[in-house]
C-alpha positions as CSV (number, residue, x, y, z in Angstrom):
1,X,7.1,16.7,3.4
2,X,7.8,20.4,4.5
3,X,9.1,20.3,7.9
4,X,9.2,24.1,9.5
5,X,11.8,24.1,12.3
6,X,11.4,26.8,15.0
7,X,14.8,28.0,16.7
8,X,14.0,28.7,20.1
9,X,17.1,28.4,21.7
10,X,20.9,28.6,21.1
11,X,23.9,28.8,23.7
12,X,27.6,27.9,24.1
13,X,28.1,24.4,25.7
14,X,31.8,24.6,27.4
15,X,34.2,21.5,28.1
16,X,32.9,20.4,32.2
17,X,36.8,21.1,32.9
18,X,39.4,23.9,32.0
19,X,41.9,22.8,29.8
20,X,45.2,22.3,31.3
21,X,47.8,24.9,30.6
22,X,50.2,22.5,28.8
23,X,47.4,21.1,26.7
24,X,46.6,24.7,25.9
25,X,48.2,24.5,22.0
26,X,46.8,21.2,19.7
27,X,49.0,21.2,16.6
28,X,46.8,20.5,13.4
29,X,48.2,17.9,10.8
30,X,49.4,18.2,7.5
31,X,46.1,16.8,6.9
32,X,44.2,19.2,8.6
33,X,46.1,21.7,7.0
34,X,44.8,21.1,3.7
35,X,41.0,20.4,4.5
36,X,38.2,22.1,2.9
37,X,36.7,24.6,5.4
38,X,33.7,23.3,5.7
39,X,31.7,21.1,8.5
40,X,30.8,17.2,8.0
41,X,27.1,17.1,8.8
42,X,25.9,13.8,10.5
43,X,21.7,13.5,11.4
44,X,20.4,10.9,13.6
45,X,16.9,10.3,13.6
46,X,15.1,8.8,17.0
47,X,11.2,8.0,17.7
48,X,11.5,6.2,21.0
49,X,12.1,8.6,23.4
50,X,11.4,8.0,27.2
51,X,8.1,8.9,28.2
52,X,8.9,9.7,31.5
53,X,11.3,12.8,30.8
54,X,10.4,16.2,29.4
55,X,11.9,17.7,26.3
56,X,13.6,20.2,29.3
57,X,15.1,17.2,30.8
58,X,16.2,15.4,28.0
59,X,18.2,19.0,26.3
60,X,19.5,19.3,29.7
61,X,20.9,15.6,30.2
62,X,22.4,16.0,26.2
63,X,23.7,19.4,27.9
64,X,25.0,18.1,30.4
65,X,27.2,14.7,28.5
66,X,28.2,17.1,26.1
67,X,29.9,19.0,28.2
68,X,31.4,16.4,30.1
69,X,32.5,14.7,26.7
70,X,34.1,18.0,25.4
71,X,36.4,17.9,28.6
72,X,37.9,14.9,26.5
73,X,37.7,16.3,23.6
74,X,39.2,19.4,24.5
75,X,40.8,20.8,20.9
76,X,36.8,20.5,19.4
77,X,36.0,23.3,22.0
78,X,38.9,25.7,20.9
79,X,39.2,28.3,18.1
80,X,41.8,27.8,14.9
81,X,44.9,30.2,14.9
82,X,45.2,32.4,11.8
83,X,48.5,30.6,10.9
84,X,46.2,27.3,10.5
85,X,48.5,25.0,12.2
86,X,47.7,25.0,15.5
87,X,44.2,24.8,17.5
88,X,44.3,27.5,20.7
89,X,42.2,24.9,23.0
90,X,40.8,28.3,25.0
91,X,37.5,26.1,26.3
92,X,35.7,28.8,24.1
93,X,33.0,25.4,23.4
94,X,30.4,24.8,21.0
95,X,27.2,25.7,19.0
96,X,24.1,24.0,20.7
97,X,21.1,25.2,19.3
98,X,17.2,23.7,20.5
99,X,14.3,23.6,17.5
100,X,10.6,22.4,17.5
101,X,8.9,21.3,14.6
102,X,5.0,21.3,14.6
103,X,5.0,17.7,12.4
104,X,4.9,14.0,13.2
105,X,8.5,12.0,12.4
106,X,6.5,9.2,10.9
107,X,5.6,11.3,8.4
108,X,8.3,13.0,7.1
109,X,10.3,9.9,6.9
110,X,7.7,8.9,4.3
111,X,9.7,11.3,1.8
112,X,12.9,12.8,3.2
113,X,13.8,15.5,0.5
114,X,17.3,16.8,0.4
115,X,16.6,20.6,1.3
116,X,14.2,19.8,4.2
117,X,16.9,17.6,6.0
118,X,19.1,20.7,6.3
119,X,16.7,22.5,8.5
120,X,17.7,20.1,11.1
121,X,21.8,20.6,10.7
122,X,22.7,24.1,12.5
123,X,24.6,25.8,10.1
124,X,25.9,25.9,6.6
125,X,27.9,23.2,5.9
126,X,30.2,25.1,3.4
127,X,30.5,27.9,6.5
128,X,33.8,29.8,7.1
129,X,33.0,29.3,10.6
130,X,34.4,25.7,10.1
131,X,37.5,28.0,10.4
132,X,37.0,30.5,12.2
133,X,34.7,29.8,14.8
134,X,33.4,27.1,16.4
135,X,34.5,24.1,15.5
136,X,31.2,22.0,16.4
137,X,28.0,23.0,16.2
138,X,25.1,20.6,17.2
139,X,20.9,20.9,16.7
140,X,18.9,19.3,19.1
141,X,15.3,19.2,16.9
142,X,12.0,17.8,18.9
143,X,9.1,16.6,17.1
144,X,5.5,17.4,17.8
145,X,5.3,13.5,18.0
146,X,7.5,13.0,20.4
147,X,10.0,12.3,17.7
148,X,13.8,13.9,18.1
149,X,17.0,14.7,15.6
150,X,20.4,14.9,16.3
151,X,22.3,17.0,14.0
152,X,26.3,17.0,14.6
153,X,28.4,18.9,12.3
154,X,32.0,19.1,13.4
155,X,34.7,21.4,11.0
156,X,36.6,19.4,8.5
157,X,40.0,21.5,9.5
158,X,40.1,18.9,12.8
159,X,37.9,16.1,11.8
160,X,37.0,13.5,9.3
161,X,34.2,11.3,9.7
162,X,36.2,8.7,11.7
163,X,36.3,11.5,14.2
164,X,32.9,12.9,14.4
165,X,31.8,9.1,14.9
166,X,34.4,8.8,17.9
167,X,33.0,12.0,19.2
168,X,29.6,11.3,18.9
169,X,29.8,7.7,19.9
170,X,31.4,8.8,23.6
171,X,28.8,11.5,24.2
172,X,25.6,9.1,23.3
173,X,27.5,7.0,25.9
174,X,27.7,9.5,28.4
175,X,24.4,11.0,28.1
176,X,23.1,6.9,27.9
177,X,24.9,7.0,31.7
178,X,22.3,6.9,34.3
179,X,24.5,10.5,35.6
180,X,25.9,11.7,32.5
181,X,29.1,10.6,34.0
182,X,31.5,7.6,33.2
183,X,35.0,7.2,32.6
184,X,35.4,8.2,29.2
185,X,37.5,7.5,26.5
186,X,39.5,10.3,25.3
187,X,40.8,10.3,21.6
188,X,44.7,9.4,20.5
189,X,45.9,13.7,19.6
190,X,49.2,12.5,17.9
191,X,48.2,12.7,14.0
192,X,50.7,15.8,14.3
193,X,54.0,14.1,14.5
194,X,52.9,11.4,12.0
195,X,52.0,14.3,9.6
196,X,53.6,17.3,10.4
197,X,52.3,20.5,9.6
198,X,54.0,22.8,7.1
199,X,54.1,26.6,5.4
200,X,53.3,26.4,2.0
201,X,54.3,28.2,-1.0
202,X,52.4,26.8,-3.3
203,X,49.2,28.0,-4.4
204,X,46.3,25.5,-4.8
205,X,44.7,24.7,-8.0
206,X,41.5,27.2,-8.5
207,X,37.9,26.1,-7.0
208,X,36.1,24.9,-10.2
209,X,33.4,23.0,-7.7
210,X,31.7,26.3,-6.6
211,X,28.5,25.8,-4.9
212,X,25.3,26.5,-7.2
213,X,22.1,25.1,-7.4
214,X,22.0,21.4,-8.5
215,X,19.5,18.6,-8.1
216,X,20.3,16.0,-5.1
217,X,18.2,12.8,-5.0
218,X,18.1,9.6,-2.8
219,X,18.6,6.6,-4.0
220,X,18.5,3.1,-2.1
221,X,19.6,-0.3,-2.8
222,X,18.9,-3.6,-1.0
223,X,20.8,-6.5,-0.9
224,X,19.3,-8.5,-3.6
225,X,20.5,-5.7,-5.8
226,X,23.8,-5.1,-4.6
227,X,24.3,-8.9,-5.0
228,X,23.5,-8.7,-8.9
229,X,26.0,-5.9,-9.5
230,X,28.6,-7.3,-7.6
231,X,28.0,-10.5,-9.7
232,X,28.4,-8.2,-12.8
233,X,30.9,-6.3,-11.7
234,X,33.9,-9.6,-11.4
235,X,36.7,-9.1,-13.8
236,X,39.8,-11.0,-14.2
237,X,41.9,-7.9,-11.9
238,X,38.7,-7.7,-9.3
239,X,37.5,-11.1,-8.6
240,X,35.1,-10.3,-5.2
241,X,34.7,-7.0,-5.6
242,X,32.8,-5.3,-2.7
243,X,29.2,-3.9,-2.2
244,X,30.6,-0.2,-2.2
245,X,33.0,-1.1,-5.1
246,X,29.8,-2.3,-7.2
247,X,27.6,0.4,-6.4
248,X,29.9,3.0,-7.0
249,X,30.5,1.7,-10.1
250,X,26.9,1.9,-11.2
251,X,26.5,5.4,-10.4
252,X,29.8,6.7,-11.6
253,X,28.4,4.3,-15.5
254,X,25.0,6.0,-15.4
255,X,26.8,9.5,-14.6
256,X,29.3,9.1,-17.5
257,X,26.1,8.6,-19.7
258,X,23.6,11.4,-18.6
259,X,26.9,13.6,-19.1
260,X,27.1,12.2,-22.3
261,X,23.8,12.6,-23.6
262,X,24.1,16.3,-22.6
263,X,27.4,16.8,-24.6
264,X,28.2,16.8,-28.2
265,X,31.9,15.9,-27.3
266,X,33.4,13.1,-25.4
267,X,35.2,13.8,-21.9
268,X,37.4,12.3,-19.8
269,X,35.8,11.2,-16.7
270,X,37.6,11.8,-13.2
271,X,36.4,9.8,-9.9
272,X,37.8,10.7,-6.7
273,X,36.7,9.2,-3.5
274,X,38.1,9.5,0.3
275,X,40.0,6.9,2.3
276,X,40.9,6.3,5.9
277,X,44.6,7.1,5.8
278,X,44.6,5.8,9.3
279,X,45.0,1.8,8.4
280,X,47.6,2.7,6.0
281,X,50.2,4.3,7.2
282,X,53.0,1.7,8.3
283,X,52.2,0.6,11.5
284,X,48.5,1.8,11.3
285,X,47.6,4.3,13.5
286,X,44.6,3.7,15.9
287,X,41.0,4.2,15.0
288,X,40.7,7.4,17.6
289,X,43.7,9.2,16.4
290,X,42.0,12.9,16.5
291,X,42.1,14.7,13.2
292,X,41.2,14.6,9.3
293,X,43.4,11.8,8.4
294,X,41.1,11.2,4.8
295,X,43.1,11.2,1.8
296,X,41.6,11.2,-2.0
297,X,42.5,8.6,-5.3
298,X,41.2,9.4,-8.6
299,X,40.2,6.8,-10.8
300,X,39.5,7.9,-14.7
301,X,37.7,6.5,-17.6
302,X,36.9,7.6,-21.1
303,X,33.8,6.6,-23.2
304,X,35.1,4.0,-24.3
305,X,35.8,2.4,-20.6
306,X,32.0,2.4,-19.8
307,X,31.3,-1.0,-18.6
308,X,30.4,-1.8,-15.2
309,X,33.5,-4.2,-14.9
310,X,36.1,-1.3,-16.1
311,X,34.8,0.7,-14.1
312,X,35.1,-1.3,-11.4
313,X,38.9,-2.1,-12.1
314,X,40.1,1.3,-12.5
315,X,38.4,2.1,-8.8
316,X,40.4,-0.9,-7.2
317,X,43.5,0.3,-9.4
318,X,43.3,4.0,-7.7
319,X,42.9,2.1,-4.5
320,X,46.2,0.2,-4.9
321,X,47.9,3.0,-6.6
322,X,46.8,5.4,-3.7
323,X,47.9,2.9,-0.6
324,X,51.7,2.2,-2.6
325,X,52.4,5.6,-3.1
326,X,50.7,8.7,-1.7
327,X,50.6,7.7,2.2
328,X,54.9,7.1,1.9
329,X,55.0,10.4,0.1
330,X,53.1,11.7,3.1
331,X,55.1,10.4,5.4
332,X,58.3,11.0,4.0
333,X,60.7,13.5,3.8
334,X,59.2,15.3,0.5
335,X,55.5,15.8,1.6
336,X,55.5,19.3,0.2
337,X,57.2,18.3,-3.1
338,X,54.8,15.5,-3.4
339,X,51.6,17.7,-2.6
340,X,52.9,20.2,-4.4
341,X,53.1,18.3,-8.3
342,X,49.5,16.7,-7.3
343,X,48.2,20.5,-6.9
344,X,50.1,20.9,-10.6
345,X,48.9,18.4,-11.6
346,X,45.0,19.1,-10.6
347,X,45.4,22.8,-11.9
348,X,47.1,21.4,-15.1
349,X,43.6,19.3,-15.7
350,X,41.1,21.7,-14.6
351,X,42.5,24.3,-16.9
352,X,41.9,22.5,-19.6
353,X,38.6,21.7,-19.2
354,X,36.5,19.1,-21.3
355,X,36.3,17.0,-17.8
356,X,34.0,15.4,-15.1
357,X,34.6,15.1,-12.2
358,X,32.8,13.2,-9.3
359,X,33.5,13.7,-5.6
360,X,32.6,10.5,-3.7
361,X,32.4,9.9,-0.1
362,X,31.7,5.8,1.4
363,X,30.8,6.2,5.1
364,X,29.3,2.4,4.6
365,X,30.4,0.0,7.5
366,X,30.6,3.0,10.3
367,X,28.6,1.7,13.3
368,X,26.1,5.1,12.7
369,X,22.9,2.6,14.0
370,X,24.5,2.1,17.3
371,X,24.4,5.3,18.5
372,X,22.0,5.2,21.5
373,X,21.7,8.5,23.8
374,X,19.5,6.6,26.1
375,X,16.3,6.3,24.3
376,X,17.1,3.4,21.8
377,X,18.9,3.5,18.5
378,X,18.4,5.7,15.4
379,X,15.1,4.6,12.9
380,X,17.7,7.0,10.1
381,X,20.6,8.2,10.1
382,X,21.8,10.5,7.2
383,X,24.3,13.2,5.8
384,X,23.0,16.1,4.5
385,X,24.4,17.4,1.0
386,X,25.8,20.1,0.1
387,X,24.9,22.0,-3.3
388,X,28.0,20.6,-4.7
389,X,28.2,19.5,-8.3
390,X,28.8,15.7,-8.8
391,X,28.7,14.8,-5.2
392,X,27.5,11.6,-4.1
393,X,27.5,10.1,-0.6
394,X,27.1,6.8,0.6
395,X,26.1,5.0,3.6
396,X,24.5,2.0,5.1
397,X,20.7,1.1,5.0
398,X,19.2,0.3,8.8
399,X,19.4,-3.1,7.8
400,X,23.1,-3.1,7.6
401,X,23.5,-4.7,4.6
402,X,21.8,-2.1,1.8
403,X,23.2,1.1,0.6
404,X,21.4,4.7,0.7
405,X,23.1,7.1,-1.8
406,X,22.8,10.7,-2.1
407,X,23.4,12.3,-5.6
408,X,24.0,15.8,-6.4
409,X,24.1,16.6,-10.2
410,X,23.0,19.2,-12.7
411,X,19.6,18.9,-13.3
412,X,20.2,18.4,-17.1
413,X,22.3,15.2,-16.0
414,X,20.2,14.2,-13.2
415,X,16.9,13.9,-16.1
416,X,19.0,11.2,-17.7
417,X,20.9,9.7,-14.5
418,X,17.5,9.2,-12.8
419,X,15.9,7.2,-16.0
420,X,18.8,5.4,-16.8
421,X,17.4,1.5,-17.2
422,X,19.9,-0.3,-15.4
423,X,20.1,2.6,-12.5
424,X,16.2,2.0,-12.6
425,X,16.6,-1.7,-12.0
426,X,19.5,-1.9,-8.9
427,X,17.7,0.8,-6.7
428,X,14.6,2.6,-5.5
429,X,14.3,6.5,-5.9
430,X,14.0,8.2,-2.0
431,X,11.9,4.9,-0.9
432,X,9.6,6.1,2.7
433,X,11.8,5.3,5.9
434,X,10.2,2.7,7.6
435,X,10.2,4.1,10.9
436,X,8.1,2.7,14.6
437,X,5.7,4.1,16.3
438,X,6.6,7.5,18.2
439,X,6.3,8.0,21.9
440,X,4.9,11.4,23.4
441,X,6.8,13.4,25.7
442,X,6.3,15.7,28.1
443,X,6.9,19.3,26.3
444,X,8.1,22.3,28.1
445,X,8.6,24.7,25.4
């Protein structure tokens, strides 16, 4: 369904306090350093919204939390130094921009297409205002319905998705507070002195991923299914492999052949996915440790490595290989030697060409469905795509237990990926969001 979003307002929102002198400079991690600039969009979806309040009243509570929240979250509401090390926390705040759409929620949950989700996101995620400007931006979209939409996206440069969801999680709470105010929790800003930043003098492999104009489709799969693959996906090395493990291995099988029945050559296949380098670093460092502490393994296969189970063992190998040695080199006295032969390396492969390579993001298990501002939790939450070749994000169903995947390939490979018998079998193609019955609301725009 075409949903046309109206803009009719957009402002600053400032922290509720001034930033204390001494907490004026907010060092960026090693890990920050070498983010993509780009924001991570997140989209909540809510129907039950309280009749009682207008659509005036409910921006101006969100408003008002946000602001409070940002007092917390200080280094989100400052500007990135050209040097790209440190965050000047000026209290210069954030993008909050108010829309109106002239269409029922209901309705255009019944087919959620890729391109119309971004209307409700407030910017580009592949912006160079992740970088240098503000670092969140936030779209507060109302429904004719009654429905509403949340759309977060918070730079990459200062945040991963662990982040965002801490963020997001303590203003929902603040804005659920009968006053907007409560004794928040602030995040843990140390990542710096755990990952120190550095000055490079290297130069980064070239950007082979540019963004075009691919195909991204939704695809979901329930329980039952994810239960069958896991079943098929047990080797000797991965006895209980895991729901994400399975599925991931599906996609990245029926990729490998829609690539291959558009090639007259075989190619090595590359899968990289993120990981929370937060519960591996020796001690682990707390969930709320501010910053974009996600690190990358590659996994790679070859035609001939094209069942489900190989698959499946190579991702759990990049897994193991990923927690034994890149987090120490991290940590350790050669960092920059160590990122330094990984960027080689990249560039060394890229160069050649005759590869695939998939970019794969898991937010599966994050608490996403708990976020309630006040009026009840999410009927969807999603992440809109960027037009990014061989992309493919992940997260949980409502129920929990299923897994909605969003797939960005060239439309040549997507012909084949989308028919592919056993993809076909394990999940649904962009099923309708099952989604209750929306409560009106006083509108004052």
């Amino acid at each position: 369904m075409e949903a046309n979003v109206e803009i009719i307002n957009k402002q600053i929102i400032k922290p509720s306090s001034s930033t204390p002198n001494h907490l004026k400079n907010f060092k960026l991690s090693l890990l920050d350093q070498l983010a993509p600039v780009c924001y991570g969009p997140l989209l909540f979806f809510y129907s039950n919204i309280t009749a009682q309040k207008s659509v005036a009243e409910i921006s101006g509570d969100l408003k008002k939390s946000l602001s409070l929240t940002l007092t917390h979250f200080y280094p989100l509401a400052g500007r990135i130094k050209n040097d790209d090390a440190v965050v000047e926390c000026n209290d210069d705040g954030v993008v909050w921009v108010e829309a109106k759409v002239n269409s029922v929620l209901s309705a255009f949950l019944e087919n959620p297409d890729a391109e119309t989700i971004r209307n409700f996101i407030p910017v580009e995620i592949e912006s160079p205002e992740a970088k240098i400007g503000s670092l969140v931006q936030v779209q507060a979209t109302f429904f004719r319905c009654g429905g509403f939409a949340i759309g977060v996206c918070v730079s990459q440069k200062i945040s991963d998705a662990v982040t965002a969801m801490t963020f997001i999680n303590e203003w929902a709470a603040a804005a659920a507070a009968a006053t907007g105010i409560r004794s928040a929790s602030s995040p843990i800003k140390n990542a710096a002195s755990v990952f120190p930043p550095q000055k490079f003098s290297f130069t980064k492999p070239p950007a082979k991923l540019k963004k075009e104009v691919y195909t991204t489709k939704r695809f979901v799969f329930n329980v039952d299914k994810i239960a069958a693959l896991k079943a098929r996906s047990v080797t000797e090395n991965v006895k209980n492999p895991t729901r994400v493990e399975a599925v991931t291995g599906l996609i990245w099988k029926c990729a490998m052949n829609a690539s291959r029945s558009n090639k007259d050559h075989s190619r090595l296949s590359i899968f990289s996915q993120s990981v929370n380098i937060r519960r591996r670093t020796v001690p682990p460092l707390p969930e709320k440790t501010l910053g974009n502490l996600a690190g990358h393994f590659a996994s790679q296969a070859t035609e001939s490595e094209i069942e489900l189970g190989s698959l499946v063992d190579e991702l759990r190998k990049g897994l193991v290989k990923f927690g034994e040695n890149y987090v120490k080199k991290l940590t350790g006295n050669n960092s920059i030697e160590a990122i330094s032969e990984s960027f080689r390396e990249a560039g060394m492969m890229l160069e050649e060409g005759n590869i695939d390579f998939y970019i794969s993001t898991s937010l599966c298990r994050f608490p996403f469905y708990r976020i309630d501002f006040g009026w009840g939790k999410p009927e969807w939450v999603t992440i809109p795509s960027g037009g990014i070749k061989n992309l493919i994000v992940m997260l949980d169903s409502k129920d929990g237990d299923g897994i909605e995947a969003w797939i960005t390939l060239t439309e040549e490979d997507m012909a084949f990926f989308e028919r592919d018998h056993e993809l076909v079998e394990a999940a649904d193609l962009n099923p309708a969001v099952n989604c209750s019955k929306s409560v009106r609301i006083t509108s004052s725009l």
